[in-house]
C-alpha positions as CSV (number, residue, x, y, z in Angstrom):
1,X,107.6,74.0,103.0
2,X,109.1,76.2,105.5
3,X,108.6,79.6,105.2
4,X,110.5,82.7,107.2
5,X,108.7,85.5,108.4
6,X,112.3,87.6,107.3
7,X,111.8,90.5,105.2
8,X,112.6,90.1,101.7
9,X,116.0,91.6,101.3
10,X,115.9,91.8,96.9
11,X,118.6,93.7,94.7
12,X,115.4,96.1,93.1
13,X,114.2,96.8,96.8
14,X,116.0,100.3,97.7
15,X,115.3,102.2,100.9
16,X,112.7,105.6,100.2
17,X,115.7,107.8,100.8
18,X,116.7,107.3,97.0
19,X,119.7,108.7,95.5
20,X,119.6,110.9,92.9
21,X,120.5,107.5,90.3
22,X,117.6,105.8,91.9
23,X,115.3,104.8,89.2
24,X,111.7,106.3,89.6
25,X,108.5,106.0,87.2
26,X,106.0,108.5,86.7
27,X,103.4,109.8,84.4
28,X,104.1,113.2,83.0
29,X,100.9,115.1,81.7
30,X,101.5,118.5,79.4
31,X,99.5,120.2,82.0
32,X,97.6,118.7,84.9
33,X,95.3,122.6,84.6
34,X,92.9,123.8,82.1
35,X,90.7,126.7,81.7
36,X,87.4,124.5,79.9
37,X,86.6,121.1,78.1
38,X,87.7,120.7,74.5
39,X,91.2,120.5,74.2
40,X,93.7,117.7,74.7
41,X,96.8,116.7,77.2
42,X,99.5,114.5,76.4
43,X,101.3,112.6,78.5
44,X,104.7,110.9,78.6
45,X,105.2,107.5,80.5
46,X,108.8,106.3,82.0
47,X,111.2,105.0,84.3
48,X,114.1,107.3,84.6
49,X,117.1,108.0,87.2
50,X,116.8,111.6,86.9
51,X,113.0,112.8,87.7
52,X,110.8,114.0,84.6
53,X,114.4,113.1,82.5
54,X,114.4,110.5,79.7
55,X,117.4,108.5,80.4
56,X,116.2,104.8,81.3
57,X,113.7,102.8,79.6
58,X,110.2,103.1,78.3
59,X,106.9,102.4,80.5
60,X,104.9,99.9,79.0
61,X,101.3,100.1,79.0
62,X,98.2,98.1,77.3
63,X,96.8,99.8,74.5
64,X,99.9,102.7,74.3
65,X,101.7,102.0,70.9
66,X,102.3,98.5,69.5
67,X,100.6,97.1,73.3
68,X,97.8,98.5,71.5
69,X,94.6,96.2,70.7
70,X,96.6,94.4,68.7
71,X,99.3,93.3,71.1
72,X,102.1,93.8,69.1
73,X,105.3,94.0,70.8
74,X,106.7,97.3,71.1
75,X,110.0,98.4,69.8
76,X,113.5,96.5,71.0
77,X,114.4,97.8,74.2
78,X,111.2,99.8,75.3
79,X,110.3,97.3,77.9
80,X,111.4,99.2,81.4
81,X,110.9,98.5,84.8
82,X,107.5,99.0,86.6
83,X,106.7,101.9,88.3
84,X,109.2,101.8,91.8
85,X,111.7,101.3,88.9
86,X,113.9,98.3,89.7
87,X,112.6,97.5,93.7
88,X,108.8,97.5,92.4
89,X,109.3,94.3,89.8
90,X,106.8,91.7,90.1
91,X,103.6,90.3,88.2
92,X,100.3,92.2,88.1
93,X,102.6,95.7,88.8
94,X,104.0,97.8,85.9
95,X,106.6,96.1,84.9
96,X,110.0,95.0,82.2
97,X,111.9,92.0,82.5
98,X,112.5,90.2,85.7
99,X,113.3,86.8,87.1
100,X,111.2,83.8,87.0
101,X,111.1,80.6,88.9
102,X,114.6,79.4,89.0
103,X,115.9,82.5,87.9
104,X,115.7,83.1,84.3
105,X,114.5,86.5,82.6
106,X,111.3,86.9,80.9
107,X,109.4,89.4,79.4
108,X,106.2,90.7,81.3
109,X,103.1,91.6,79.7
110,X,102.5,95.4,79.0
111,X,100.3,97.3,82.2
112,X,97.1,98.4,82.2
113,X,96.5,102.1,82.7
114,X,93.4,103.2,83.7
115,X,92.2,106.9,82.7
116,X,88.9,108.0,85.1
117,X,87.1,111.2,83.3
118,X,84.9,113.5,86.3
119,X,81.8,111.2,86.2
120,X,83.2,107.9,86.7
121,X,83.6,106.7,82.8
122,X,86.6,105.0,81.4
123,X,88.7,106.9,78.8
124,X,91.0,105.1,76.1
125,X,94.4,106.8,75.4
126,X,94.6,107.7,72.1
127,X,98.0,108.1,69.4
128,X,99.7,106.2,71.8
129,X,104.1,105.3,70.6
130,X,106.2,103.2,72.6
131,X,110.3,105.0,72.4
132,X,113.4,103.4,73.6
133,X,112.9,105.9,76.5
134,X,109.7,107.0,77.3
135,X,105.9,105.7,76.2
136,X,103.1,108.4,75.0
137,X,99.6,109.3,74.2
138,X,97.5,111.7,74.3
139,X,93.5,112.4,75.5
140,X,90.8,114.3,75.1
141,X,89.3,116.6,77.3
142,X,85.8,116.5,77.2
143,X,84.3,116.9,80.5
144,X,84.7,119.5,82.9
145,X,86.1,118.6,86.3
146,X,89.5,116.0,87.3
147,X,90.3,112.7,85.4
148,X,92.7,110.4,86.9
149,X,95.0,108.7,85.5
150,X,96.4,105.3,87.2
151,X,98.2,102.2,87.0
152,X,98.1,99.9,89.5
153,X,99.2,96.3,90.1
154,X,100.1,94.0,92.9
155,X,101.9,90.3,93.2
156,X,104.6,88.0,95.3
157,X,108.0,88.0,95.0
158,X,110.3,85.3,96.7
159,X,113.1,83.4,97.1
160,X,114.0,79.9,98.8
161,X,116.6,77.2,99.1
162,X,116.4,74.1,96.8
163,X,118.7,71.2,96.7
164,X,121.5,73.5,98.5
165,X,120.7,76.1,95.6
166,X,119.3,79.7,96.4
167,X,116.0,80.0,93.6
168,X,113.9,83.4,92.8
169,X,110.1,83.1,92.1
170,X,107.2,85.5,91.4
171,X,103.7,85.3,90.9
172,X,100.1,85.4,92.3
173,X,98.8,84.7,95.9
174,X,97.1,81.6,93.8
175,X,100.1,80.2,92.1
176,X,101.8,80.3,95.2
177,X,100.1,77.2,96.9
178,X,101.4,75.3,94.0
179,X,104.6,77.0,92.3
180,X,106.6,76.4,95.1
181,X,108.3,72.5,96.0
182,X,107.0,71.2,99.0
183,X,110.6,70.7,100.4
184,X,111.6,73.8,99.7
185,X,113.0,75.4,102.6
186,X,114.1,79.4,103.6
187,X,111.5,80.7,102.5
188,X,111.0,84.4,102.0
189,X,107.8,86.0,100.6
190,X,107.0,89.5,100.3
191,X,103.8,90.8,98.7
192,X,104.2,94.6,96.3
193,X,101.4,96.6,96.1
194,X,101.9,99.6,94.0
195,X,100.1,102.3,92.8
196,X,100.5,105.2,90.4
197,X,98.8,108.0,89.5
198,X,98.4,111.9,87.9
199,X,95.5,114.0,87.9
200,X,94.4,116.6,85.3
201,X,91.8,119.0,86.2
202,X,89.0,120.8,83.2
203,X,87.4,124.0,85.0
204,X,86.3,123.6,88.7
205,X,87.7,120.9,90.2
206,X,86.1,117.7,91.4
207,X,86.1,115.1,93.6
208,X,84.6,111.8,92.5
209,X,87.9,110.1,91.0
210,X,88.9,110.4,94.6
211,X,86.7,107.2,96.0
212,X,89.1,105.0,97.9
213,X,88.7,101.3,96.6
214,X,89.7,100.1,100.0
215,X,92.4,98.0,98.3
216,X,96.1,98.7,99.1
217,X,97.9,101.9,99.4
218,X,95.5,105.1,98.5
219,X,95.2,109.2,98.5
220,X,92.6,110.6,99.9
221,X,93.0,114.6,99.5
222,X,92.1,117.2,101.8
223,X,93.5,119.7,99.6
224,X,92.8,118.8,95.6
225,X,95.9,117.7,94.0
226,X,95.3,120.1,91.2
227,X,95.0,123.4,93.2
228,X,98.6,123.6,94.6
229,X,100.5,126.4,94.9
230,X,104.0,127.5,96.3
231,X,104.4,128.5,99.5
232,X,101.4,126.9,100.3
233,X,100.6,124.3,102.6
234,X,98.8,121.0,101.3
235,X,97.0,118.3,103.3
236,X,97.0,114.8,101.7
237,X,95.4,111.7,104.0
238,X,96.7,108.6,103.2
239,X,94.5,105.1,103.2
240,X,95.4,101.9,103.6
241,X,93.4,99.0,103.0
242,X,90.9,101.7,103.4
243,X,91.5,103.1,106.6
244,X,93.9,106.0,108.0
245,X,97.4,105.0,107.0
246,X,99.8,105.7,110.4
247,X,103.1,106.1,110.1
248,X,103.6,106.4,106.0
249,X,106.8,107.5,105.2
250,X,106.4,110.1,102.7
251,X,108.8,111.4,100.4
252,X,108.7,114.8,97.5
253,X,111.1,115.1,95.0
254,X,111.1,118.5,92.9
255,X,111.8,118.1,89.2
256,X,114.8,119.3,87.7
257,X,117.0,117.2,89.2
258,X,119.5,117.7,85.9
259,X,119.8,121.1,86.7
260,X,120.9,121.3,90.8
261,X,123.3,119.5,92.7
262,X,121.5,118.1,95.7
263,X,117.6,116.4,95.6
264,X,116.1,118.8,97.8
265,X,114.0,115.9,98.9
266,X,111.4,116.7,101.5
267,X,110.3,113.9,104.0
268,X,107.6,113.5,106.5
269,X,105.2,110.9,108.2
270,X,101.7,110.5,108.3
271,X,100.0,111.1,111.5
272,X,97.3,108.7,113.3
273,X,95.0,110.1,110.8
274,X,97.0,109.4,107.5
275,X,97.5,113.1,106.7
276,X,100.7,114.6,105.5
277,X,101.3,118.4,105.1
278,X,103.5,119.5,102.5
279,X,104.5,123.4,101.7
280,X,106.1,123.6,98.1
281,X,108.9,126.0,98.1
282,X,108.5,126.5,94.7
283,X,106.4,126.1,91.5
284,X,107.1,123.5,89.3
285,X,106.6,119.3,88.4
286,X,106.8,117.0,91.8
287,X,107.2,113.3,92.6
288,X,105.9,112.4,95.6
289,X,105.9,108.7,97.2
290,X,104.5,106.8,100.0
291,X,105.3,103.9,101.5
292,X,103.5,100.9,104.1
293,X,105.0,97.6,105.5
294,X,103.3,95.8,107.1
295,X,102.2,91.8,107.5
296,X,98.9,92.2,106.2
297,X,99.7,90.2,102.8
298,X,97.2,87.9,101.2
299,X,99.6,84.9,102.3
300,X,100.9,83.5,105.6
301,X,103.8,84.2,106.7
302,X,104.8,87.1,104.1
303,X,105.5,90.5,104.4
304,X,103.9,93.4,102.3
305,X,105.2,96.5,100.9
306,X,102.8,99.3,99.8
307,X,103.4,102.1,98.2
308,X,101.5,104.9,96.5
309,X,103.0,107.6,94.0
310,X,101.8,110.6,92.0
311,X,103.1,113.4,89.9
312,X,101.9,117.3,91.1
313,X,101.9,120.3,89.8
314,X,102.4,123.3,91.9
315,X,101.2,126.5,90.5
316,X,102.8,129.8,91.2
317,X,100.5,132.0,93.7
């Protein structure tokens, strides 16, 4: 097998200055700020091309809806892209529908979504429904301090010549070794590492969600994520793998997109010690994205994209 060390050019893989059609997935809580324990959020889970907007497809996620304990298949149609949208499909990532070996479509399995109360215990979503357009559920509040909320996922994607014919694969750095024919030849590997996340804040803020699992693409605040405000400045460090991420190109997208005629995108690049500054001009819902590439995938001869997301609220002053 001959394999190219040629980054993976793929028709889901956009560059991180998105147009405002680019599709985007994010998780939406009610509020991300409360006074004291004992109430509830909920929050709303999609892939749309217009930030905070229904207008695409549903995010699936294990044990939201009918992907509940059960696994009953959600309704017709709710399966979406993972988060990344269309360039972040793959196995082991949030994801829809997408090529397998050879090229036909199947179904991927729904995503698990991980929900980290203050002291370091798990959290199960609760009254979760699966929409044509957006998946939802709601928890409780019960201990004082920030809960994060992530889905994370990671897997190879490529593509190789077969008998003069161009084939599409994905799968794990396992399969790999054996999913691909020995005389297979152009081949193009890439490994996606993706991350999402949200964070929701009871009373005084803490800090213990934050530990860094040293796997991938990660935020490491300087400033909390839940004590933003406009015409502030924020400092976010950036890990990969664990260690400062140089050179992340970052990207913030206000909400409301609907309502304004230009993105009003802000972009900036991580220093030597992985930390971004961002002033908000204004309060309201953000997107913000990071991205890494490197050659540091779990295979030879592959490339890897990272790339970290979150949804921020900023508070006015």
């Amino acid at each position: 097998m001959k394999t190219s060390l040629k980054w993976m050019v793929l028709p889901f893989c956009v560059c991180l200055a998105v147009p405002a059609s680019a599709h985007r997935a994010w998780l939406l809580p009610s509020t991300t700020v409360l006074s004291d324990t004992g109430s509830w959020i909920t929050v709303d889970a999609a892939v749309s091309d217009t930030l905070f907007y229904f207008d695409h497809n549903a995010m699936r996620l294990a044990g939201v809806g009918s992907d509940g304990p059960r696994g009953e298949r959600g309704p017709r149609g709710a399966d979406g892209p993972p988060p990344g949208g269309p360039r972040a499909e793959g196995p082991g990532g949030p994801a829809g529908q997408g090529p397998g070996p050879g090229g036909p479509r199947r179904q991927m399995p729904p995503q698990e979504i991980a929900i980290i109360a203050p002291d370091g215990s798990s959290v199960k979503p609760q009254n979760g429904a699966v929409g044509r357009f957006r998946s939802t559920f709601d928890i409780p509040i019960e201990k004082a301090g920030t809960y994060k909320l992530a889905v994370v996922g990671s897997g190879l994607i490529a593509s190789y010549m077969l008998k003069g014919e161009r084939k599409r694969w994905r799968g794990t750095a396992e399969s790999f070794k054996t999913d691909i024919p020995a005389d297979a030849t152009d081949v193009k590997v890439t490994q996606q590492q993706r991350r999402l996340e949200t964070f929701v804040t009871a009373g005084k803020p803490s800090k213990e969600v934050f530990k860094p699992t040293g796997k991938g693409l990660e935020l490491d605040p300087v400033t909390h994520p839940n004590d933003l405000f406009a015409g502030e400045a924020a400092k976010f460090r950036l890990l990969i793998d664990g260690k400062p991420a140089a050179g992340a190109r970052v990207t913030v997208v206000p909400g409301g997109i609907r309502y304004r005629d230009s993105i009003n995108e802000i972009k900036t690049t991580s220093g030597d010690d992985g930390v971004v500054s961002i002033t908000w001009p204004e309060p309201g819902m953000y997107w913000m994205e990071a991205v890494v590439e490197d050659d540091k995938a779990e295979v030879p001869n592959a490339k890897r994209r990272a790339s970290y997301s979150a949804t921020l609220e900023v508070m006015k002053p």
